[in-house]
Steps between C-alpha positions, in 0.01 A plus 500: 500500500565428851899603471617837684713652232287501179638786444812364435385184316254696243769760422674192342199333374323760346798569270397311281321490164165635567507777185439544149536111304779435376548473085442168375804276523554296140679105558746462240780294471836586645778344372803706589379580855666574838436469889482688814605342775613607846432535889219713740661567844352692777749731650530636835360351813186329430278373804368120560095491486382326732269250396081565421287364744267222433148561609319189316625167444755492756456092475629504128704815466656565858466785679720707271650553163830625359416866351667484153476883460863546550743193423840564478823261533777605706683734268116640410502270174067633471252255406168547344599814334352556137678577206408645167543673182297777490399715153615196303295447210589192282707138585409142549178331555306507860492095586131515525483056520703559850279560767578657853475320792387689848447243815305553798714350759471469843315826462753688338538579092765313374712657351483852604534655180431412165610673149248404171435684198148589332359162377661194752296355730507481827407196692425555906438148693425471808766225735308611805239240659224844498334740302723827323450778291696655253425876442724670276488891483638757282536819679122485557376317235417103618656281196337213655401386787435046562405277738768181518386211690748307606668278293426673183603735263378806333636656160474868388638684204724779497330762328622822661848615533633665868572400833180264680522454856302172606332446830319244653141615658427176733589715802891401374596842523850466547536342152639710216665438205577721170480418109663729282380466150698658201389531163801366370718168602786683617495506893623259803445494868816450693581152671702458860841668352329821386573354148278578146530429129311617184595315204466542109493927525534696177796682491444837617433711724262511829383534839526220782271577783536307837218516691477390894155453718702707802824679360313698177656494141740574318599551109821440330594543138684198343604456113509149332737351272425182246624223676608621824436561851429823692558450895297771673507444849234750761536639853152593614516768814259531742453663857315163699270583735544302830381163470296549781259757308493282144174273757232650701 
């Protein structure tokens, strides 16, 4: 990793899910259900990345790329944050016919981050005009790890639940994206308003974790009612570093 403050980005990272497994979650049907919805901001003041350099295929890609590793709207609505249940143990069936869909695009994943649970698919194709790879590690474990020619697509099966970070080893180095995989359906990635919703939860009650690549995670407890809607809406805190240290 070529980025001066891994520090900072691993402490956020490595949060996540590497541990004992997780007891077997049972699909059944859920008829009298609720949902979490709500908004991830970043608070405080939050520094612009400047964009990754481009050191191959300049002709197709440009000389630089937008770094997605912070993304926040003007009132620090977050995007790409992940949310999830965590501990919960029963509730509705995992859409295994719906597949994922991660592009290689002008030599950048597309999008950033993904959320799946154990048994999708995910689908990586390659947009770009040249060779990629897609190799997907969990903590230190390689998941997989394909060669896409351009043009074409590669499917995978999502066997093992945590966060995967992907990388691309054709001397792309700058190219990153994350795949959190739960064993259960009930998790989201935040859009451009900060804004999430998990639908059809047993009433009860649970922990929603909000994960970020940069600004760490953190857990709130929510109940849910039959038939209605609990709004639970996260600040994540962070100290930046300067932007000028988040490149070498």
């Amino acid at each position: 990793m070529r980025r001066g403050t891994q520090g900072w980005l691993l402490a956020g990272a490595l949060l996540v899910l590497i541990g004992p497994a997780a007891a077997e979650y049972r699909e059944v049907a859920v008829s009298n259900g609720g949902t979490i919805s709500g908004r991830v901001r970043a608070a405080g003041e939050l520094p612009v990345l400047p964009p990754h350099p481009v050191f191959k295929h300049q002709d197709n890609c440009g000389a630089a790329i937008a770094d997605e590793r912070l993304v926040a709207g003007q009132s620090g609505e977050l995007r790409n944050a992940v949310v999830y249940l965590t501990g919960i143990s029963a509730g509705k069936a995992v859409p295994r016919e719906r597949a994922l869909r991660l592009d290689n695009s002008k030599c950048a994943f597309v999008p950033h981050v993904l959320s799946a649970s154990v048994g999708q698919t995910i689908e990586i194709h390659n947009s770009d005009p040249f060779l990629h790879d897609a190799h997907a590690l969990l903590g230190s474990r390689t998941v997989f790890n394909v060669a896409i020619p351009k043009g074409r697509t590669v499917r995978r099966p999502l066997a093992y639940a945590g966060l995967i970070q992907l990388n691309c080893n054709v001397r792309h180095t700058w190219m990153q994206a994350y795949l959190y995989v739960a064993e259960h359906p009930y998790h989201a990635v935040t859009d451009d308003r900060g804004q999430f919703t998990l639908s059809e939860v047993p009433p009860g009650k649970y922990t929603l974790t909000v994960w970020h690549e940069l600004l760490g995670s953190v857990d709130r407890e929510v109940t849910v009612e039959s038939g209605k809607t609990t709004t639970v809406d996260v600040d994540l805190k962070a100290v930046a570093p300067e932007a000028s240290e988040l490149h070498e």
